[in-house]
PDB file of N, H, CA, C and O in Angstrom:
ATOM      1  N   UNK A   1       0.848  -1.189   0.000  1.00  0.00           N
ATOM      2  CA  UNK A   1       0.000   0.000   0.000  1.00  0.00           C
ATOM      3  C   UNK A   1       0.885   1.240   0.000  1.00  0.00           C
ATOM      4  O   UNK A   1       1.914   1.256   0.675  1.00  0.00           O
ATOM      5  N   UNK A   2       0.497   2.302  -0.759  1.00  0.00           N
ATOM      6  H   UNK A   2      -0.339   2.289  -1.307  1.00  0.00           H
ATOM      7  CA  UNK A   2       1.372   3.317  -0.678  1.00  0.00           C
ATOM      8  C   UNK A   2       0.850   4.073   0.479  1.00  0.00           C
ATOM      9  O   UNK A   2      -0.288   3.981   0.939  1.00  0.00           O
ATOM     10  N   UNK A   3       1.864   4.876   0.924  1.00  0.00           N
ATOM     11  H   UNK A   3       2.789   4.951   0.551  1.00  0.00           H
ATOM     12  CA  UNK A   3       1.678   5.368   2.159  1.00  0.00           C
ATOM     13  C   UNK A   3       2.550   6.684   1.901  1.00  0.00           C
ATOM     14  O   UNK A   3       3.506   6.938   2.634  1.00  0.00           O
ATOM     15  N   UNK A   4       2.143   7.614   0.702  1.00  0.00           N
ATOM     16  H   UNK A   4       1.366   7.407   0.107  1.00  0.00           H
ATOM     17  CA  UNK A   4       2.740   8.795   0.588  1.00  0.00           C
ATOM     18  C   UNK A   4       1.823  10.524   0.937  1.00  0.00           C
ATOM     19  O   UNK A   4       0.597  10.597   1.009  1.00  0.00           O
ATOM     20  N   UNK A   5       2.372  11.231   1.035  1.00  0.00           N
ATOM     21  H   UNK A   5       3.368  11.171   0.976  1.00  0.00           H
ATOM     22  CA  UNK A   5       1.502  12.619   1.652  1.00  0.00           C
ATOM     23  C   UNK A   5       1.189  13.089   0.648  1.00  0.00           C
ATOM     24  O   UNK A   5       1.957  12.931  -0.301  1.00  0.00           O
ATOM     25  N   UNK A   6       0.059  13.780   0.472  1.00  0.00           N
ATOM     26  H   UNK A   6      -0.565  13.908   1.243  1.00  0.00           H
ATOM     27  CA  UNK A   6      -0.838  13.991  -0.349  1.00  0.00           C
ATOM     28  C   UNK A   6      -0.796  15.695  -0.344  1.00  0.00           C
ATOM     29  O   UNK A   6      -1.020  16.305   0.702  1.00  0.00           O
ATOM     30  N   UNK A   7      -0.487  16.399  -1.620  1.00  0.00           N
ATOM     31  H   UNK A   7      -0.305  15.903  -2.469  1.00  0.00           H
ATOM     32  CA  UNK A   7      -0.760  17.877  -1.832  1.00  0.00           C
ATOM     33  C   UNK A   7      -2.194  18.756  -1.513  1.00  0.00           C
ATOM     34  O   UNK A   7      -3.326  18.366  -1.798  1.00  0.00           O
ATOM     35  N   UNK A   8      -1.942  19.680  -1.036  1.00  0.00           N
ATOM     36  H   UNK A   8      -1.022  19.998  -0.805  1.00  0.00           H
ATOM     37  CA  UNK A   8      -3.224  20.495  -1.579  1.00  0.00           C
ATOM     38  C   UNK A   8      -4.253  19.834  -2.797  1.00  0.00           C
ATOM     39  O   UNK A   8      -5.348  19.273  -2.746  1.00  0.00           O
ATOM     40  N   UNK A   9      -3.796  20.012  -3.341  1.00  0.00           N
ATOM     41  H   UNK A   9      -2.907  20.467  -3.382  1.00  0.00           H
ATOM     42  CA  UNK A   9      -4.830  19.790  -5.104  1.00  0.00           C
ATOM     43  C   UNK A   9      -5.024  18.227  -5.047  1.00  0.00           C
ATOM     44  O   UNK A   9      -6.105  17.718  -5.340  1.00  0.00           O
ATOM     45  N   UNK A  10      -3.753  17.370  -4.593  1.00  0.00           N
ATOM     46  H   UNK A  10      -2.874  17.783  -4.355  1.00  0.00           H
ATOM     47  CA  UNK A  10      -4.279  16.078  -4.566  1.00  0.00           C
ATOM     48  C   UNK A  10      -5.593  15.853  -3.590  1.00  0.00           C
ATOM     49  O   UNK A  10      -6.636  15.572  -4.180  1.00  0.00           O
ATOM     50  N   UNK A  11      -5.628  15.935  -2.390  1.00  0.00           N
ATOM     51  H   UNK A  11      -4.780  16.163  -1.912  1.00  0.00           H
ATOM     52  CA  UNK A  11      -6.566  16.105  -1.388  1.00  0.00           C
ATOM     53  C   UNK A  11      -7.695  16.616  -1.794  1.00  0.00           C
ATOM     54  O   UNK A  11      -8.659  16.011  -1.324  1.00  0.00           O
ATOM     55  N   UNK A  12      -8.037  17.737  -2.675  1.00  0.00           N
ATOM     56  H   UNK A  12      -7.253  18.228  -3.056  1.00  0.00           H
ATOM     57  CA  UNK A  12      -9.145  18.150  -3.149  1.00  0.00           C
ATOM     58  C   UNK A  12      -9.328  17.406  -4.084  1.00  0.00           C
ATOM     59  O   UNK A  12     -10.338  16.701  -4.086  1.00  0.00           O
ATOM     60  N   UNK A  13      -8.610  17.364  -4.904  1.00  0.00           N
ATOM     61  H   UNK A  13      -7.790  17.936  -4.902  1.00  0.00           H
ATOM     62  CA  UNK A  13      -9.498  16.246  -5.909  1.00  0.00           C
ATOM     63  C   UNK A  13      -9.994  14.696  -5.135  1.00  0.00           C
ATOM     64  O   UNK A  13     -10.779  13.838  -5.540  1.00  0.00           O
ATOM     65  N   UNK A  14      -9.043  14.781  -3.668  1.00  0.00           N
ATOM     66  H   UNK A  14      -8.405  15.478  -3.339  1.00  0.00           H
ATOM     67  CA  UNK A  14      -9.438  13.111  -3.486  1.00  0.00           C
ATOM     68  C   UNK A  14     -11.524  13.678  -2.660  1.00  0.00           C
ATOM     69  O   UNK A  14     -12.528  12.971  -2.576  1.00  0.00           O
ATOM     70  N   UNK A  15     -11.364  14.784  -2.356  1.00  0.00           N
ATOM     71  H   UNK A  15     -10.548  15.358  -2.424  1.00  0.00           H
ATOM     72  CA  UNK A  15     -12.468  15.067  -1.331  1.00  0.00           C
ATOM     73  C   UNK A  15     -13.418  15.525  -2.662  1.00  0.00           C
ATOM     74  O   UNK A  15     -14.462  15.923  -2.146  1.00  0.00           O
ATOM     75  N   UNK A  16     -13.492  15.603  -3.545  1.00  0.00           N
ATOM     76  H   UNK A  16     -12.644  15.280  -3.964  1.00  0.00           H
ATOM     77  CA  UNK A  16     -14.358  16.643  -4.664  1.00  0.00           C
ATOM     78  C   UNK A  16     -14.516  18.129  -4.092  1.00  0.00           C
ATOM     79  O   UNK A  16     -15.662  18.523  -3.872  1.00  0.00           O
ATOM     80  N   UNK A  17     -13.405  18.997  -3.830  1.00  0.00           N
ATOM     81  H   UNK A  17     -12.475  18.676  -4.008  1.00  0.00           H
ATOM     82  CA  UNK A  17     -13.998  19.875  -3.129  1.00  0.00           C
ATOM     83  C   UNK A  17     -12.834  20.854  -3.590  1.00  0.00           C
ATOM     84  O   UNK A  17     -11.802  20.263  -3.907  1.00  0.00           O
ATOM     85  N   UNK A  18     -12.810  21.962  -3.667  1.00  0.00           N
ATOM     86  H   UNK A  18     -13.649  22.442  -3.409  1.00  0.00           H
ATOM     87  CA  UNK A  18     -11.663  23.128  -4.237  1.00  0.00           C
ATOM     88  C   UNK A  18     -10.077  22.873  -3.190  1.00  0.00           C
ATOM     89  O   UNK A  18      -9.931  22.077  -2.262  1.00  0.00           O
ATOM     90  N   UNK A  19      -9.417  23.515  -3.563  1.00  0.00           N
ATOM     91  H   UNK A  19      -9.536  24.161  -4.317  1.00  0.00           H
ATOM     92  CA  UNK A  19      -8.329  23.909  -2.896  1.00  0.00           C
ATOM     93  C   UNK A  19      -8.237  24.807  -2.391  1.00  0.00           C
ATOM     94  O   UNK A  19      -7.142  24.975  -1.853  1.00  0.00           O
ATOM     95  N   UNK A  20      -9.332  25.988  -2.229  1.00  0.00           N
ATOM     96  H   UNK A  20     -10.221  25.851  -2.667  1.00  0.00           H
ATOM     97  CA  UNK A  20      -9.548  27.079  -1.165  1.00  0.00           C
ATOM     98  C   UNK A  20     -10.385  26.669   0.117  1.00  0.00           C
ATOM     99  O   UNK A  20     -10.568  27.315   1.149  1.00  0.00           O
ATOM    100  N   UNK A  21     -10.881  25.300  -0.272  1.00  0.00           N
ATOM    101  H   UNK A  21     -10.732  24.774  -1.109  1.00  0.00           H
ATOM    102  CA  UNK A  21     -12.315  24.455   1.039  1.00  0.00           C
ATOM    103  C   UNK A  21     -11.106  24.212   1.619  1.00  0.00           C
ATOM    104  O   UNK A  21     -10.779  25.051   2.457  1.00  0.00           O
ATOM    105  N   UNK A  22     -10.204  23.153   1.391  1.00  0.00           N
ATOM    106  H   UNK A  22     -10.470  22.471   0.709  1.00  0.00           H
ATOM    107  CA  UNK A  22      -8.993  23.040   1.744  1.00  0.00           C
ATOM    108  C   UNK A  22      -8.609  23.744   2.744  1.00  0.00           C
ATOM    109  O   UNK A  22      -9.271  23.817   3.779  1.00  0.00           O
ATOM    110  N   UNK A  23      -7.671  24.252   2.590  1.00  0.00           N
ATOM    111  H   UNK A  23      -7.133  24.193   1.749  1.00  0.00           H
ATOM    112  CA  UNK A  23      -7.338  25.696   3.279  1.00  0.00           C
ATOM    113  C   UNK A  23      -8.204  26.570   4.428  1.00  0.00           C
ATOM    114  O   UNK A  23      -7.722  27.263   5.324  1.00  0.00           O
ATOM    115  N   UNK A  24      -9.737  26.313   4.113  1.00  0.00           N
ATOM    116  H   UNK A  24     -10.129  25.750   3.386  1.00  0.00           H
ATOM    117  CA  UNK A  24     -10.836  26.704   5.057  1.00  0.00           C
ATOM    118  C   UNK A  24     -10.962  25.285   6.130  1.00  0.00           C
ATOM    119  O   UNK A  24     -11.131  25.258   7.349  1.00  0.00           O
ATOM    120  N   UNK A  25     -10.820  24.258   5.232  1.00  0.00           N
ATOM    121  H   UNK A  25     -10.683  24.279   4.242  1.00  0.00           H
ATOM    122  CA  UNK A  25     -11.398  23.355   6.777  1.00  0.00           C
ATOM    123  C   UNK A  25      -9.952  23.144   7.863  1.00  0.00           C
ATOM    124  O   UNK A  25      -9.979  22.933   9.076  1.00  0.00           O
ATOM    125  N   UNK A  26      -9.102  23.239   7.235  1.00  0.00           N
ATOM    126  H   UNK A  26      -9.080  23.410   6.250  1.00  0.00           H
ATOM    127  CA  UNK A  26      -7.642  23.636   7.979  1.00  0.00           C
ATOM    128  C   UNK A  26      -7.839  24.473   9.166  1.00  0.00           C
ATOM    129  O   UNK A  26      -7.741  24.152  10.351  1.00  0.00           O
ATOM    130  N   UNK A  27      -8.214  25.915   8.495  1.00  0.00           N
ATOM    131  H   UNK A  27      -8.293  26.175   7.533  1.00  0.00           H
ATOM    132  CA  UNK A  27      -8.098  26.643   9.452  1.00  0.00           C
ATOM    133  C   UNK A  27      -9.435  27.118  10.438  1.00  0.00           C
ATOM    134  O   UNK A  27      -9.411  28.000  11.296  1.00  0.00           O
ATOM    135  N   UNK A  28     -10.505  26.331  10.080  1.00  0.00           N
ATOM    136  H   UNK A  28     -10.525  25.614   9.383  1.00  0.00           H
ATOM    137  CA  UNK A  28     -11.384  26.837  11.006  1.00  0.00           C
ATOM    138  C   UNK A  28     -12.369  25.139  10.940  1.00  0.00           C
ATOM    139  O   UNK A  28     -13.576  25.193  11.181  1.00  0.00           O
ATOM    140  N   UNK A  29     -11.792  23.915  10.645  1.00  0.00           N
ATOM    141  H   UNK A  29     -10.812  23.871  10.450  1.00  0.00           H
ATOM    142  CA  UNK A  29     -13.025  22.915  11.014  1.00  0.00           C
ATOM    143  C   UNK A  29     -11.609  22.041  11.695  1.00  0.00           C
ATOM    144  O   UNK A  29     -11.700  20.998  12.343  1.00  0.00           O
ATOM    145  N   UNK A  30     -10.727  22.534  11.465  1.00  0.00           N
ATOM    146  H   UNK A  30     -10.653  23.381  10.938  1.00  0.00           H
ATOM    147  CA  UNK A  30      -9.241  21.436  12.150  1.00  0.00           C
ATOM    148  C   UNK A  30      -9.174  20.252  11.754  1.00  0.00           C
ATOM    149  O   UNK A  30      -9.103  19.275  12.499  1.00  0.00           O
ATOM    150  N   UNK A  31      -9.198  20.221   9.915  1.00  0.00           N
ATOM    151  H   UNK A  31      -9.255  21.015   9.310  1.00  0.00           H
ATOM    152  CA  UNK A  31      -8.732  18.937   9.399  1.00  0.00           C
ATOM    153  C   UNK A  31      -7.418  18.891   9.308  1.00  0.00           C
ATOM    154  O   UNK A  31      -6.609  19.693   8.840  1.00  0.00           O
ATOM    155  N   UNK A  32      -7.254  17.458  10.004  1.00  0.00           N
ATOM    156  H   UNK A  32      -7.911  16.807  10.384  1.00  0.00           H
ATOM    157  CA  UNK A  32      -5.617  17.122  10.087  1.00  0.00           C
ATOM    158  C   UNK A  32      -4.731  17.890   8.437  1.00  0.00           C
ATOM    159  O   UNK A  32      -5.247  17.859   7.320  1.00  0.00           O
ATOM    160  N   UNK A  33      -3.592  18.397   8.709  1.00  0.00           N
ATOM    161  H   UNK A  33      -3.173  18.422   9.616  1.00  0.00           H
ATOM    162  CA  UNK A  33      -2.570  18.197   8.014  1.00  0.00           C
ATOM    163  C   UNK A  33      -1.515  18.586   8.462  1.00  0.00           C
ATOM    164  O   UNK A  33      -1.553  19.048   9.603  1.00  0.00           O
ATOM    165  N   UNK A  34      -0.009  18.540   7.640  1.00  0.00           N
ATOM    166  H   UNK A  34       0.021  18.165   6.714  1.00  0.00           H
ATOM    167  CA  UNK A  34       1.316  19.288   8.428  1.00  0.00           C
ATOM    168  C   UNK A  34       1.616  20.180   7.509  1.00  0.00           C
ATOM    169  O   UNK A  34       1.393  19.859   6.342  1.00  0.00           O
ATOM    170  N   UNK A  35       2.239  21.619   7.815  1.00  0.00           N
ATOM    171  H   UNK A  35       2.421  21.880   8.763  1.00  0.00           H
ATOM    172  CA  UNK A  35       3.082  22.383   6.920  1.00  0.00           C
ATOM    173  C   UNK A  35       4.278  22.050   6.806  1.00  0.00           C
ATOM    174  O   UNK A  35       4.757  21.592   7.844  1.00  0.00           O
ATOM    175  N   UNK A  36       4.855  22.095   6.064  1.00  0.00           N
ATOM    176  H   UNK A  36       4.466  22.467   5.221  1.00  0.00           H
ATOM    177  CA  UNK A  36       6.152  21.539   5.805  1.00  0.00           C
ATOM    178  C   UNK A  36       7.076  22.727   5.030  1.00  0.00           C
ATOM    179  O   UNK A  36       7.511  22.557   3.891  1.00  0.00           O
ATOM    180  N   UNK A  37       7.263  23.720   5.669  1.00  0.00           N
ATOM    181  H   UNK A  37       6.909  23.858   6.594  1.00  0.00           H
ATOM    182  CA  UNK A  37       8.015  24.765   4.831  1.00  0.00           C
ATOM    183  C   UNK A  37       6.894  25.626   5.341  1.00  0.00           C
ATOM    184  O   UNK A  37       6.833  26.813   5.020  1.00  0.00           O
ATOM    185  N   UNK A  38       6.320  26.382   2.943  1.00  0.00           N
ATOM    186  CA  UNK A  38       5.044  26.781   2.873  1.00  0.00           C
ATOM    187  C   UNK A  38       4.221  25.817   2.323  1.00  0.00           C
ATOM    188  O   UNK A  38       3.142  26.239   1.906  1.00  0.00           O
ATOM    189  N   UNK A  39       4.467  24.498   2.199  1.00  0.00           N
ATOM    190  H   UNK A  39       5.343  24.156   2.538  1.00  0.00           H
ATOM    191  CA  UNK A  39       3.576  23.619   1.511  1.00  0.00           C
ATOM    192  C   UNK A  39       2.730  22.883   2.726  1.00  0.00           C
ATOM    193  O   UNK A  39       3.325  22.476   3.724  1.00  0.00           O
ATOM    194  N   UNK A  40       1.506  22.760   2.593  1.00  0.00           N
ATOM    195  H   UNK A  40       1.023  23.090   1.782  1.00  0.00           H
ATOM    196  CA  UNK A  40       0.694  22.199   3.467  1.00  0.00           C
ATOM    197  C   UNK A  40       0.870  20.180   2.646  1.00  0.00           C
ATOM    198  O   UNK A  40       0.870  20.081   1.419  1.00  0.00           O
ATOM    199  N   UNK A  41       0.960  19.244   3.281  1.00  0.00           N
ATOM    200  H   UNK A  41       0.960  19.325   4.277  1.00  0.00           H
ATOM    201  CA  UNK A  41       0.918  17.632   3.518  1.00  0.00           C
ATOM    202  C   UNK A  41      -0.302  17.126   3.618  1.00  0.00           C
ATOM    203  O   UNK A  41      -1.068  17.986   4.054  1.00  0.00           O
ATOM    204  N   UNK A  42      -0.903  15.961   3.378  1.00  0.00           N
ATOM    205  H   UNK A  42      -0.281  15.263   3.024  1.00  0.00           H
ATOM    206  CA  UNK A  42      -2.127  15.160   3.820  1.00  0.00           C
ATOM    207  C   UNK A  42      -1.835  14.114   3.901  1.00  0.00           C
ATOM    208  O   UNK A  42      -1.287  13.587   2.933  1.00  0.00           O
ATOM    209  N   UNK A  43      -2.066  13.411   5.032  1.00  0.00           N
ATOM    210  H   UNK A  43      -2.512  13.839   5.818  1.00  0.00           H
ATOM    211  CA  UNK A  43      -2.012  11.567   5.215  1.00  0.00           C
ATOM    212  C   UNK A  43      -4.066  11.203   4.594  1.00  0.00           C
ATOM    213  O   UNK A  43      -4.990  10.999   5.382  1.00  0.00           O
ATOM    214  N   UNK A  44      -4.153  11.230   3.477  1.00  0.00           N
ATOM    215  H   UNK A  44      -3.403  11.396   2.837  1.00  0.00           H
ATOM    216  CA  UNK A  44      -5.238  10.276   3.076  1.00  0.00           C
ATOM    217  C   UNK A  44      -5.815   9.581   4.060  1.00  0.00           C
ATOM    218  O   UNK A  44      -6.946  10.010   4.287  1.00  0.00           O
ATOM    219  N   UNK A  45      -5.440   8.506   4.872  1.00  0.00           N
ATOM    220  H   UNK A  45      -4.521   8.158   4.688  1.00  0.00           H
ATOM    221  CA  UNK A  45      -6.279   8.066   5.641  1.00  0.00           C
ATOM    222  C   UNK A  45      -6.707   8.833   6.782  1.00  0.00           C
ATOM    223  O   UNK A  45      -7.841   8.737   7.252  1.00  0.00           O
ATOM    224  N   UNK A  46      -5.672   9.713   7.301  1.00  0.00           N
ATOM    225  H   UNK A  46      -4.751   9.791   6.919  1.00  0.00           H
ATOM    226  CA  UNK A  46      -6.084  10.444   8.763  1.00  0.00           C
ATOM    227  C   UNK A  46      -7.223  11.797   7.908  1.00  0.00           C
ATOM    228  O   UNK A  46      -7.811  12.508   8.722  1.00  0.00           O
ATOM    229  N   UNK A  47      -7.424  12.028   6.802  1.00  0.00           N
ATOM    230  H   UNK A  47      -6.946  11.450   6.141  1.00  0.00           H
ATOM    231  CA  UNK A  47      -8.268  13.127   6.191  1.00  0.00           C
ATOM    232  C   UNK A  47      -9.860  12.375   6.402  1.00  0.00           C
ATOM    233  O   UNK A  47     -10.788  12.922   6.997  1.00  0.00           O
ATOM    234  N   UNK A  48      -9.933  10.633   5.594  1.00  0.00           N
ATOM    235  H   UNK A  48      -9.179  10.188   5.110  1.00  0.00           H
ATOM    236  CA  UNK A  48     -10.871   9.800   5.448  1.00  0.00           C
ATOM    237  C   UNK A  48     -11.432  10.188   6.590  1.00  0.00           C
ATOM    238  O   UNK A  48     -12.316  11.035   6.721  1.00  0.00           O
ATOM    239  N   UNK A  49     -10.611   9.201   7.885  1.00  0.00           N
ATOM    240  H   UNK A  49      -9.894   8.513   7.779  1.00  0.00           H
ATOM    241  CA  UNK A  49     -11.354   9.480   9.458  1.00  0.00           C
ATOM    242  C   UNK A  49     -11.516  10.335   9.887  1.00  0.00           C
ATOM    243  O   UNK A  49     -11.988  10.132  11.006  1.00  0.00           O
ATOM    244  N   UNK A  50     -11.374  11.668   9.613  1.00  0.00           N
ATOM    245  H   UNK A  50     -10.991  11.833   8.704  1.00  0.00           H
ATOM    246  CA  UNK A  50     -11.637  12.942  10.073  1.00  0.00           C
ATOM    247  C   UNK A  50     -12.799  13.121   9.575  1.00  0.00           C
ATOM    248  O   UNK A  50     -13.457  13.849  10.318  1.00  0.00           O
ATOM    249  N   UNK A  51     -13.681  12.614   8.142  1.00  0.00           N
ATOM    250  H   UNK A  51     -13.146  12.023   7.538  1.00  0.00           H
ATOM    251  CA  UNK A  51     -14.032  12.907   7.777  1.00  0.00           C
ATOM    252  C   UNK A  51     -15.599  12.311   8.016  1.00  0.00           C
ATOM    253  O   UNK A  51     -16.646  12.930   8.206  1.00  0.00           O
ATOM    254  N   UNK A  52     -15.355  10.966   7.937  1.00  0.00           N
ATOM    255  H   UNK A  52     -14.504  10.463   7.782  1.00  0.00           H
ATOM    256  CA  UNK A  52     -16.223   9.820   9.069  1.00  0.00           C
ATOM    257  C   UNK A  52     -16.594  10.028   9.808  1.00  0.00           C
ATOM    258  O   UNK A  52     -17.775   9.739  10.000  1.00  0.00           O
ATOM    259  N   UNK A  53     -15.514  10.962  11.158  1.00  0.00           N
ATOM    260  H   UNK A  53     -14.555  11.197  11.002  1.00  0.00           H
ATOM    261  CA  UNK A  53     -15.960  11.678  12.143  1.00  0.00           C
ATOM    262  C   UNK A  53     -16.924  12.745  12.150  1.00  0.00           C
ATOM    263  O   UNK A  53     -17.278  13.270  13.205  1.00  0.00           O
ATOM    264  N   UNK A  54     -17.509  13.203  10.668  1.00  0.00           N
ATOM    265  H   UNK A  54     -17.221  12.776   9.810  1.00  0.00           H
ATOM    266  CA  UNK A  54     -17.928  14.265  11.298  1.00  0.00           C
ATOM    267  C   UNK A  54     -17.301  16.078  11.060  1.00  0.00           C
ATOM    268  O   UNK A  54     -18.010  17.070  10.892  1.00  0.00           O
ATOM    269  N   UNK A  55     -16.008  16.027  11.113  1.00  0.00           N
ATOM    270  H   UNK A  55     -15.432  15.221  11.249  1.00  0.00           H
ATOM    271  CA  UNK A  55     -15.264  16.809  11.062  1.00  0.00           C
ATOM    272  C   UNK A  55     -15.902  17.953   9.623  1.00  0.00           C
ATOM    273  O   UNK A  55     -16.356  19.097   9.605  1.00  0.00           O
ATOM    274  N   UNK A  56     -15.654  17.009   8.664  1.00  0.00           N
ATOM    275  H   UNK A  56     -15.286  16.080   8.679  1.00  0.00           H
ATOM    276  CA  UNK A  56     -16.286  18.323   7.217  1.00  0.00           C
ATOM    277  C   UNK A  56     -17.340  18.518   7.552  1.00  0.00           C
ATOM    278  O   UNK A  56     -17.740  19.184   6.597  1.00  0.00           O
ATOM    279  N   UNK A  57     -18.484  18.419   8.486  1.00  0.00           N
ATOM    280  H   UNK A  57     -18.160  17.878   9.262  1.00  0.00           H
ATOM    281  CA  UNK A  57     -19.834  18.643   8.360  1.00  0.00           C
ATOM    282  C   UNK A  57     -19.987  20.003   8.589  1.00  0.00           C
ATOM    283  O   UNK A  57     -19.290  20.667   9.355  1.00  0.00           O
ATOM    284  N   UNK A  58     -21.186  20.529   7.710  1.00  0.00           N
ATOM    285  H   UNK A  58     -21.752  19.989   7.087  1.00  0.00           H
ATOM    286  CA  UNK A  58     -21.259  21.809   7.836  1.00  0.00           C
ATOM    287  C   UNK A  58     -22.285  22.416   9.476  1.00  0.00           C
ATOM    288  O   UNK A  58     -23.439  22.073   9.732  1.00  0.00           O
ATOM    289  N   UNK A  59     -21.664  23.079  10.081  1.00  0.00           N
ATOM    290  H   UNK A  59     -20.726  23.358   9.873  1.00  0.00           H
ATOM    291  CA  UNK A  59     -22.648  23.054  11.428  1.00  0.00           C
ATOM    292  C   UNK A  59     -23.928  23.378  11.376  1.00  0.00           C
ATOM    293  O   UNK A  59     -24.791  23.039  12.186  1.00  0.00           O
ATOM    294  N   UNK A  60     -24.120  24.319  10.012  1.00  0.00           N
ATOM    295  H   UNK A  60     -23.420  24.595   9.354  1.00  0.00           H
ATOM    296  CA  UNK A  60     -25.331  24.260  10.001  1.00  0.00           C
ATOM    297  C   UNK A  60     -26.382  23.530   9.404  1.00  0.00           C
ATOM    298  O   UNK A  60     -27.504  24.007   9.235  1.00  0.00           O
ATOM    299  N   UNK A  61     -25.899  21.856   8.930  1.00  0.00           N
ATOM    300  H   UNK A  61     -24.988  21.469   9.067  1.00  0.00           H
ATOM    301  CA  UNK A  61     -26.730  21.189   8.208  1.00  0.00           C
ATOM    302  C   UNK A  61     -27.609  20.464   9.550  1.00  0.00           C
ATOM    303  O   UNK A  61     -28.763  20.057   9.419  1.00  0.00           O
ATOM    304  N   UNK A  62     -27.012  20.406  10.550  1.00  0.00           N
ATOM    305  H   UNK A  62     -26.074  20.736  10.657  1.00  0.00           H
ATOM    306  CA  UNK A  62     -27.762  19.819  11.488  1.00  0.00           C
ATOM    307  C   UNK A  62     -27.877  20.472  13.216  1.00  0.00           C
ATOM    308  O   UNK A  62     -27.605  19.901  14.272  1.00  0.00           O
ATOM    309  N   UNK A  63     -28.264  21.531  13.024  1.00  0.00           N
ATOM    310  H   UNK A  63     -28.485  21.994  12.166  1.00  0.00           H
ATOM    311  CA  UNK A  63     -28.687  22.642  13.794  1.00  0.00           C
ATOM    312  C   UNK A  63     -29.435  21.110  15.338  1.00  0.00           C
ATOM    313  O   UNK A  63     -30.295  20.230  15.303  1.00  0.00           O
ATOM    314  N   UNK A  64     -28.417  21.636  16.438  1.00  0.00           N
ATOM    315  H   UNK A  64     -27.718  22.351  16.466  1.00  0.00           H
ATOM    316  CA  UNK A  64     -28.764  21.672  17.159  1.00  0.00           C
ATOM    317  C   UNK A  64     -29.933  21.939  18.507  1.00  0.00           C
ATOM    318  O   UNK A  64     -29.482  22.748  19.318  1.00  0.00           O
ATOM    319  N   UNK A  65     -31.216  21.444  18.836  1.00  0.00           N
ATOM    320  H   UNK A  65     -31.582  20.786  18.177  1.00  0.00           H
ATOM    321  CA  UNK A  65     -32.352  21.905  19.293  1.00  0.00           C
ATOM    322  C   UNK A  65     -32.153  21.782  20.779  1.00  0.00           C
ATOM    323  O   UNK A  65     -31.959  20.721  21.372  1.00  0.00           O
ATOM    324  N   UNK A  66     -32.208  22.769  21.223  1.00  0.00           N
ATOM    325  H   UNK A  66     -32.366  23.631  20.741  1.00  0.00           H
ATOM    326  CA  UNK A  66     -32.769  23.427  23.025  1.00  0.00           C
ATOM    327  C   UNK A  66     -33.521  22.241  23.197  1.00  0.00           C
ATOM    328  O   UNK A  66     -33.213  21.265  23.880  1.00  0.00           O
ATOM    329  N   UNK A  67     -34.864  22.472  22.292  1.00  0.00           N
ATOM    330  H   UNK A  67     -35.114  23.265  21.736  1.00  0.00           H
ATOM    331  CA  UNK A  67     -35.921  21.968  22.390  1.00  0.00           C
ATOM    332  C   UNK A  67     -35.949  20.710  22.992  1.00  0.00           C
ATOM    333  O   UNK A  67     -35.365  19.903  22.269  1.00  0.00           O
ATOM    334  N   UNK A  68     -36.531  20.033  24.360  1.00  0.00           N
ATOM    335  H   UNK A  68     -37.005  20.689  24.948  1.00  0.00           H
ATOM    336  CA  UNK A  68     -36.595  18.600  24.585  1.00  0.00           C
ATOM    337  C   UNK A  68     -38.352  18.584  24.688  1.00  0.00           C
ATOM    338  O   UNK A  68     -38.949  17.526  24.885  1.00  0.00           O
TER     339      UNK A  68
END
């Protein structure tokens, strides 16, 4: 199995999602990656389980209710 780090642009194309979402769920949903210099890294699988988790969800697709 390859087990190599994954670019910006690779990562978006693996997620269907831009390379500026990228960059946004980084800095404000705390999807794993490392900087390495100025180049941002992705481990593919630790992105997957982040993702499983929950992590890309948008907060407001599932609005939270007071309400009991």
């Amino acid at each position: 199995m390859e087990d190599r780090w994954l670019s910006v642009d690779e990562i978006a194309g693996h997620l269907g999602i831009k390379r500026d979402t990228v960059y946004k769920w980084v800095g404000e949903r705390g999807m794993p990656g490392h900087k390495i210099g100025r180049l941002w890294k992705f481990n593919k699988g630790a992105v997957d389980e982040w993702v499983r988790s929950g992590g890309a969800r948008d907060a407001r697709e599932n609005p939270k209710s007071d309400a009991s």
